[in-house]
Phi, psi and omega in degrees: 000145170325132140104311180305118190269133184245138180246150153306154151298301178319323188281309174342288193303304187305342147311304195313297176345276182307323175288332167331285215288303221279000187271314184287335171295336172282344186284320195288308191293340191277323174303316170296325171264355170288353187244020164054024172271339158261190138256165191269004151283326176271348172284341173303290155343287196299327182237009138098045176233162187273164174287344146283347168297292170310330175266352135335264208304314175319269197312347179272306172298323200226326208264113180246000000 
C-alpha cells in the first residue's frame, strides 16, 4: 500500500533490539538517580532531554 513502510524480519528484529537497549539504558540512568548517584538533571543531560522529558519517558516507560 502507498505510503506504508514494509520491513525485513531483520530490520523488525533491529528495532525491537534497539528500542530494547535504549529501555534498558533509561532504566539504569532512573536507578542512578534513584540511589542518589546522579541527578536527575545529569541522568537528563546523558540522553540529551530536558529534565521533563525524562521524567516523562520515566513514568511512561519504566515506572509501571
Amino acid at each position: 500500500m502507498e505510503g506504508e513502510e514494509h520491513l525485513s524480519m531483520c530490520e523488525y528484529l533491529d528495532r525491537i533490539v534497539e528500542k530494547g537497549i535504549e529501555q534498558g539504558k533509561m532504566q539504569v540512568l532512573y536507578e542512578l538517580v534513584q540511589d542518589h548517584t546522579l541527578s536527575l538533571a545529569e541522568a537528563a543531560g546523558r540522553v540529551a532531554m530536558t529534565e521533563d522529558e525524562f521524567k516523562e519517558y520515566i513514568e511512561m516507560n519504566i515506572i509501571k
